[in-house]
C-alpha positions in Angstrom: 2.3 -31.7 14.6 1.0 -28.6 16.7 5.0 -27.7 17.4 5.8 -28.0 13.9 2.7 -25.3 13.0 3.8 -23.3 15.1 7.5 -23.2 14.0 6.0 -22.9 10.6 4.1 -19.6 11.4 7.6 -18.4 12.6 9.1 -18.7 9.9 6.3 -17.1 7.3 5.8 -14.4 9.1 9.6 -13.4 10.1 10.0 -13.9 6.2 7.1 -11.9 5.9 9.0 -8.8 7.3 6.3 -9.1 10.3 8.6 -9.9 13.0 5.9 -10.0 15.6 8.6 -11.9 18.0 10.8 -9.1 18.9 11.4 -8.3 22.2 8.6 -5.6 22.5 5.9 -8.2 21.3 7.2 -11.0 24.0 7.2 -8.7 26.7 3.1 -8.5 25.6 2.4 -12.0 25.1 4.1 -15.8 26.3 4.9 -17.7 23.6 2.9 -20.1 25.5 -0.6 -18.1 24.6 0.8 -17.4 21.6 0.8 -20.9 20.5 -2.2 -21.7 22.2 -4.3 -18.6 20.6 -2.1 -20.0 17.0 -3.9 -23.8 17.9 -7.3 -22.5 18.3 -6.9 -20.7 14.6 -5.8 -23.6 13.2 -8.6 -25.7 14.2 -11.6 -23.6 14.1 -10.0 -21.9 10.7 -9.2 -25.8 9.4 -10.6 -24.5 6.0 -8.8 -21.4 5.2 -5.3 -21.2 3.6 -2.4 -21.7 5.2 -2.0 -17.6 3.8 -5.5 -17.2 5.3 -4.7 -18.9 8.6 -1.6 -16.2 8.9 -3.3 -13.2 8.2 -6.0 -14.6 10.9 -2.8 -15.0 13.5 -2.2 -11.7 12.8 -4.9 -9.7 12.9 -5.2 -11.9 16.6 -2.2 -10.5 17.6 -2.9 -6.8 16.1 -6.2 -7.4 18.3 -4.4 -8.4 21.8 -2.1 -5.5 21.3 -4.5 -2.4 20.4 -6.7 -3.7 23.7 -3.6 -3.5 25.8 -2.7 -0.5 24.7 -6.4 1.0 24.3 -7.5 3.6 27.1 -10.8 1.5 28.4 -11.0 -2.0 29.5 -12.3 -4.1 26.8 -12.9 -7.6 26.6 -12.3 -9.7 23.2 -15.5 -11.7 22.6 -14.6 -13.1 18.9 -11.7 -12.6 16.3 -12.1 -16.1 15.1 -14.8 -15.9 12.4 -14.9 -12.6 10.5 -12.2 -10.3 9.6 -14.2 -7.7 12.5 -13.1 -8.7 16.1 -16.4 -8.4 18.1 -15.4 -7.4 21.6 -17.0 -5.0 24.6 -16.3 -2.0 26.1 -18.5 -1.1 29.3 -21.0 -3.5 28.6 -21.3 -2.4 25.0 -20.9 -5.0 21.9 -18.2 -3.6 19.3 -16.6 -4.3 16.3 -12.8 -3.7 15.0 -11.5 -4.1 11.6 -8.0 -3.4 11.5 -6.7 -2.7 7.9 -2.4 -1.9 7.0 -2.2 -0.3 4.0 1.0 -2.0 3.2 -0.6 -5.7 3.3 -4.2 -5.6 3.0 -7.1 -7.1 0.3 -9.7 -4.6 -0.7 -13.0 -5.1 1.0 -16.6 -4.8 0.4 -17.3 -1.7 3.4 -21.0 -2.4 2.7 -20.8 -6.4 3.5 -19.5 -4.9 6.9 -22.4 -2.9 8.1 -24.6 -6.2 7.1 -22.0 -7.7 9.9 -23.1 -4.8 12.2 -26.7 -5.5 12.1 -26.5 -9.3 12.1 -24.3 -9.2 14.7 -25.9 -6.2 16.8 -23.1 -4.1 17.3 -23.5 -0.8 19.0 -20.1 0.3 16.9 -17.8 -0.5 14.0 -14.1 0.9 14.6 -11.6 1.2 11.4 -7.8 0.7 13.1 -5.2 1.2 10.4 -2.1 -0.8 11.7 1.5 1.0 11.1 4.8 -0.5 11.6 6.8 1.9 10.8 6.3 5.4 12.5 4.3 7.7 10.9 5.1 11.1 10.8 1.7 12.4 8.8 -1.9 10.7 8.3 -1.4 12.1 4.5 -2.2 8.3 3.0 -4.6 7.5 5.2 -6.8 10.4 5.3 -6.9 10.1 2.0 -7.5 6.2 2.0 -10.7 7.3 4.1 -12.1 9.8 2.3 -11.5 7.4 -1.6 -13.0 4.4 0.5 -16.0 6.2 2.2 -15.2 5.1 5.4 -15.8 7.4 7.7 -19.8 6.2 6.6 -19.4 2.9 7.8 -17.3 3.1 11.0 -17.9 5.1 13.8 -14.4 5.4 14.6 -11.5 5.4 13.0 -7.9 5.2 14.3 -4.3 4.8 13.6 -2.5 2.1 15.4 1.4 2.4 15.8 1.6 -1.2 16.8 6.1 -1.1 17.8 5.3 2.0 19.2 2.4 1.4 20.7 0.4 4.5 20.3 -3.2 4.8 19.5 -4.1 7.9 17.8 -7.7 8.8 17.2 -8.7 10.0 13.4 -12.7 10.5 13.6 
C-alpha cells in the first residue's frame, strides 16, 4: 500500500507541473527519505486530503531544500502540523511559512502570529518559493506590501528553489 502512495504522489505532482524528481532534486534527497519523510505525512496527516497531504509533501520538500541551501546550520524541528515549519537556528526556535504565488490559498497572517506566541518562536520567516527564475521582485514586493506582511514576519525571502538561490527581501 505504502509503494502504491508513493507512486501515486508521483504521478500528482509530475502532473502538477511540480517535477520535484529531476535530477537537481535527487542529487538533494534519496528516494529512500523521500518515501520515508512521504510515510510519516501520510500517517500523522491521516485526516487531510489526499490534495492536503500533497501540498504537505511539498512544502516538506521546499523545507529540506531552503535548509540546505540556507547560509546557517538549522535544524527542522516540525513541518508536520501547521503550514509554519518550526525549526532552530543557533539555539533559537523559528518559524517558516513558505508561500508560491503561483499555487497558494490565502491565509489569515493574524492566525500566524497567534502560532508565534503559542508556539514561542523567537522569529517568523515569509519564503516565497519560485520555479521559474525571477528576473525582478515586482509581484512580490507588491504581494507584501497588499498583504501586510512585512508586520507579521521578521524576515522575508525569495527562494529560487531549481536554482537554488536564497535572496533576502526584509
Amino acid at each position: 500500500m505504502y509503494k502504491i502512495r508513493a507512486v501515486s504522489y508521483k504521478k500528482n505532482f509530475m502532473s502538477w507541473n511540480y517535477v520535484f524528481l529531476c535530477p537537481e532534486f535527487l542529487m538533494l534527497m534519496e528516494l529512500a527519505v523521500f518515501q520515508e519523510l512521504t510515510q510519516e505525512i501520510t500517517t500523522e496527516c491521516f485526516y487531510m486530503t489526499e490534495s492536503q497531504q500533497e501540498e504537505k509533501v511539498i512544502q516538506m520538500i521546499d523545507l529540506h531544500h531552503f535548509v540546505e541551501c540556507y547560509q546557517s546550520q538549522i535544524s527542522i524541528l516540525n513541518y508536520i502540523q501547521h503550514p509554519i515549519n518550526i525549526v532552530e537556528e543557533n539555539g533559537v526556535k523559528k518559524g517558516i511559512l513558505f508561500y508560491n504565488l503561483k499555487h497558494s490559498t490565502p491565509y489569515d497572517w493574524n492566525v500566524f502570529e497567534e502560532f508565534k506566541r503559542q508556539k514561542q518562536l523567537k522569529e517568523v520567516w515569509f519564503v516565497f518559493v519560485e520555479e521559474d527564475i525571477v528576473s525582478n521582485t515586482f509581484r512580490h514586493k507588491d504581494f507584501i506590501t497588499e498583504n501586510s506582511i512585512e508586520i507579521f514576519y521578521d524576515r522575508i525571502f525569495l527562494f529560487s528553489f531549481f536554482q537554488s538561490t536564497i535572496h533576502v527581501l526584509k
